[in-house]
C-alpha positions in Angstrom: -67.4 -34.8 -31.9 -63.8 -33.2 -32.1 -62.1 -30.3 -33.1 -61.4 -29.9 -36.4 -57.9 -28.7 -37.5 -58.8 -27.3 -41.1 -56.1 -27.1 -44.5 -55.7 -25.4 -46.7 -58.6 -25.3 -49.6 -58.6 -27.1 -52.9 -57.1 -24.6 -55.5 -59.8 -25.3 -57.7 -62.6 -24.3 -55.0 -60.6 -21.1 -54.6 -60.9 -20.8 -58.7 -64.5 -21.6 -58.7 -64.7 -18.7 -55.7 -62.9 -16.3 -57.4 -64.7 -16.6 -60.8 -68.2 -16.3 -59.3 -69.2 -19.5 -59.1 -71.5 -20.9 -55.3 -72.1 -24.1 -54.2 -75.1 -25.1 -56.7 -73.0 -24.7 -59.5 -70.3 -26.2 -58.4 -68.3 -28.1 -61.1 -68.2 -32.0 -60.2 -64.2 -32.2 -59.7 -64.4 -29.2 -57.6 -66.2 -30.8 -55.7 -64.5 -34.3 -55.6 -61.5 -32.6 -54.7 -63.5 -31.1 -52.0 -64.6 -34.0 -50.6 -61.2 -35.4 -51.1 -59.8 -32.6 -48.6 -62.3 -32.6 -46.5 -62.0 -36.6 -45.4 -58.1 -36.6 -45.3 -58.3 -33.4 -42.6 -61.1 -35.7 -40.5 -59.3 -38.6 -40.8 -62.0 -40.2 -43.1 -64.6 -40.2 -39.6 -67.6 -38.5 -39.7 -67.4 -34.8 -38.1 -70.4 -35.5 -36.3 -70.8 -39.3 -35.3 -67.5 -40.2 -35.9 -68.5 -43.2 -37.9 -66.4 -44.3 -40.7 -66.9 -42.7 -43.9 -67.3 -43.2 -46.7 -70.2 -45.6 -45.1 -70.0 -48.1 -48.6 -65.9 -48.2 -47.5 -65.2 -47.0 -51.0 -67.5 -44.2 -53.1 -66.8 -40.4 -51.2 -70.7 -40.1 -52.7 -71.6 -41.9 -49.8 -71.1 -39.2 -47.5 -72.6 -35.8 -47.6 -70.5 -32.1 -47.6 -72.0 -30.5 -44.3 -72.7 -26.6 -44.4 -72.5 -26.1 -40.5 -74.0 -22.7 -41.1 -76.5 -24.1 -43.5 -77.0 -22.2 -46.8 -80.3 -21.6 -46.8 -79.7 -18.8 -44.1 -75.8 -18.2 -44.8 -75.6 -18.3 -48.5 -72.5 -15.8 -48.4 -70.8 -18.9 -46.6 -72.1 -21.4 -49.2 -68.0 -21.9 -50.5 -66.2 -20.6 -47.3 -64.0 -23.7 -46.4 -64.1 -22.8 -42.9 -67.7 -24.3 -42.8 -67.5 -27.1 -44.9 -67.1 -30.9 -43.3 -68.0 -33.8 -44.4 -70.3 -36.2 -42.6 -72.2 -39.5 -42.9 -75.5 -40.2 -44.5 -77.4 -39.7 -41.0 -80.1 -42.4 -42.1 -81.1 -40.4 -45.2 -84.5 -42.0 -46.3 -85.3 -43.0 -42.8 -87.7 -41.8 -40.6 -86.8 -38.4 -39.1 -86.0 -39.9 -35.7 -84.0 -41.9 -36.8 -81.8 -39.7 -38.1 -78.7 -38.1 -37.2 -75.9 -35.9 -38.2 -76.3 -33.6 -40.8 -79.5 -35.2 -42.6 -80.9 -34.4 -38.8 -79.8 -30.9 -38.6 -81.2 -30.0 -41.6 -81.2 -26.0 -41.9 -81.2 -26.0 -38.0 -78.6 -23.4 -36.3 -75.8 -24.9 -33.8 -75.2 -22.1 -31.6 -73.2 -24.2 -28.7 -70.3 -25.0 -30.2 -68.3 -24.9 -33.6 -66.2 -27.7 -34.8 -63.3 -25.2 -35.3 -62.1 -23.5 -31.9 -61.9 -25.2 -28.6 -65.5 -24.6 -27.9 -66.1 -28.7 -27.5 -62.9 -29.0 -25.3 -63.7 -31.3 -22.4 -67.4 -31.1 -22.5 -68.1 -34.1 -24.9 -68.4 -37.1 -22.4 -69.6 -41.1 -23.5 -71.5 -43.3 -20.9 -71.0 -46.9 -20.5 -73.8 -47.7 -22.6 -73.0 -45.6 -25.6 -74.2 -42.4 -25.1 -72.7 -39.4 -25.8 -74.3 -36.4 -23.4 -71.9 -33.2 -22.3 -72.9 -31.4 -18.6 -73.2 -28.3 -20.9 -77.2 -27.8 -21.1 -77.2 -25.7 -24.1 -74.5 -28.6 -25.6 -76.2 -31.5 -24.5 -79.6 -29.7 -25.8 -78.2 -29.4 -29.4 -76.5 -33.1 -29.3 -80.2 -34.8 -28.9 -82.0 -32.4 -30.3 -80.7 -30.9 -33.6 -78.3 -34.2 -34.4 -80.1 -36.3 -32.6 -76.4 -38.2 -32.0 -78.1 -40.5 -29.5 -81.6 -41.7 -32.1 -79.3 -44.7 -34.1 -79.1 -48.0 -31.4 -76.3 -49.4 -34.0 -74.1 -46.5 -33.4 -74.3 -46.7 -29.5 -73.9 -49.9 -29.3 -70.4 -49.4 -31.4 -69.5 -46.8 -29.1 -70.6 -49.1 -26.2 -68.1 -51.8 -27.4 -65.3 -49.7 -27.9 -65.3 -48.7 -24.5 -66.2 -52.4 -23.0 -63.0 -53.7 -25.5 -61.0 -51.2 -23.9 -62.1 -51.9 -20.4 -61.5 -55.4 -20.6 -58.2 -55.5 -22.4 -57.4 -53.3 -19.0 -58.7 -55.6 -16.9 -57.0 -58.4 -18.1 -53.9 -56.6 -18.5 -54.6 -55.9 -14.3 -55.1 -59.2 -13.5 -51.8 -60.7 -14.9 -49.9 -58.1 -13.0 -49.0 -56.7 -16.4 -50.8 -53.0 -16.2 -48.5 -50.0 -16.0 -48.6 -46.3 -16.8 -46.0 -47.3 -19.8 -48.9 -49.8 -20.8 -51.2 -47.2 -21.3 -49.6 -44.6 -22.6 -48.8 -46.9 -25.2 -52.2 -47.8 -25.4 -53.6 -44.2 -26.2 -51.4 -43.9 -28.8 -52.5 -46.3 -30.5 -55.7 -44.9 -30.4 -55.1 -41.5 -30.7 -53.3 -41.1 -33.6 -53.9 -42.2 -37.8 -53.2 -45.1 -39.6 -52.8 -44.4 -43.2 -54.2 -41.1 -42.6 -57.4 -42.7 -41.1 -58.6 -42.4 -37.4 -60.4 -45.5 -35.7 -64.1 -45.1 -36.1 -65.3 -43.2 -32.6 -61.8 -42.7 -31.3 -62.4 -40.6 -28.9 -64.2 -43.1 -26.3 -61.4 -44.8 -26.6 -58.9 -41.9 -26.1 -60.9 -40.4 -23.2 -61.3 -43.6 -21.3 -57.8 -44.1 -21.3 -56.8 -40.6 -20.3 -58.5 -40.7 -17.2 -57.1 -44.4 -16.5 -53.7 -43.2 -16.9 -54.4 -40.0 -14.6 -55.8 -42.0 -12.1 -52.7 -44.3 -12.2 -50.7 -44.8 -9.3 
């Protein structure tokens, strides 16, 4: 998970707002265009997972519009922008633990953290193996528990080879004599920032690994 640096809202869900209108009657290119902005501010990855969405690589119905305060006990939030992301399919259809994301969080409250402010600064970490844990208990409670961001193998075993491709490029970089603090500055870059508007799927490993490389760099 990242911070989320929100736009500005679709005219037409402003419209829709101002003439009444909530989220269950929501005309259908309303909410295109919603979807629309939403992916383009996350960099088309998923705001939980940080898969790639749209999962089918083309229809935005393949994703879901995430209420992070979920209407059934914020309706009066049901349109405000400031809650609205847009996430993978979690597994929908599958059983419940194997679920993830938003199908996994259901109405269930996130009290920890907010995908908004700097709450998730520094305290999302990614083991070797995949996993993604933070040393904040009530954070680390809510990642397994209410997302359940550790329950798909598939997905940790793509985070898993992010890191391991990065790692080795590094190592081979090392043993050629070619590795410098240039090299992987360079490096983060690449990983860091969109192509086309579109982030590499679970960038962050990436970006985090390399960080502490280059700090660590003599």
């Amino acid at each position: 998970m990242i911070k989320i640096v929100k736009n500005n809202q679709p005219n037409t869900l402003v419209a829709h707002k101002k003439s009444g209108g909530n989220y269950d009657n929501i005309p259908t290119d309303t909410k295109n265009e919603l979807r629309e902005s939403l992916i383009n501010e996350q960099g088309y990855v998923c705001c939980y997972c940080l898969k790639r969405i749209p999962e089918n690589k083309a229809d935005l119905h393949h994703t879901k519009i995430e209420h992070f305060k979920c209407q059934d006990n914020y309706a009066e939030l049901d349109l405000e922008y400031t809650n609205l992301h847009l996430a993978c399919r979690g597994n929908q259809g599958k059983t419940e633990k194997l679920q993830t994301c938003d199908t996994a969080k259901a109405n269930k409250d996130i009290m920890s953290f907010s995908l908004i402010d700097n709450s998730l600064n520094g305290n999302i970490q990614y083991a070797k193996d995949g996993t993604v844990f933070s040393e904040q208990k009530n954070i680390e409670k809510e990642i397994n528990e209410i997302l359940q961001l550790n329950n798909d193998q598939n997905i940790k075993n793509a985070r898993a080879s992010i890191r391991k491709g990065v790692s080795e490029s590094i190592r081979i970089l090392q043993n050629k004599g070619k590795l410098t603090k240039n090299v992987l500055e360079r490096e983060l870059q690449n990983w860091k920032y969109r192509n086309n508007n579109k982030h590499k799927p679970f960038y962050p490993i990436a970006v985090q690994y390399l960080e502490k490389k280059i700090d660590k760099f003599n």
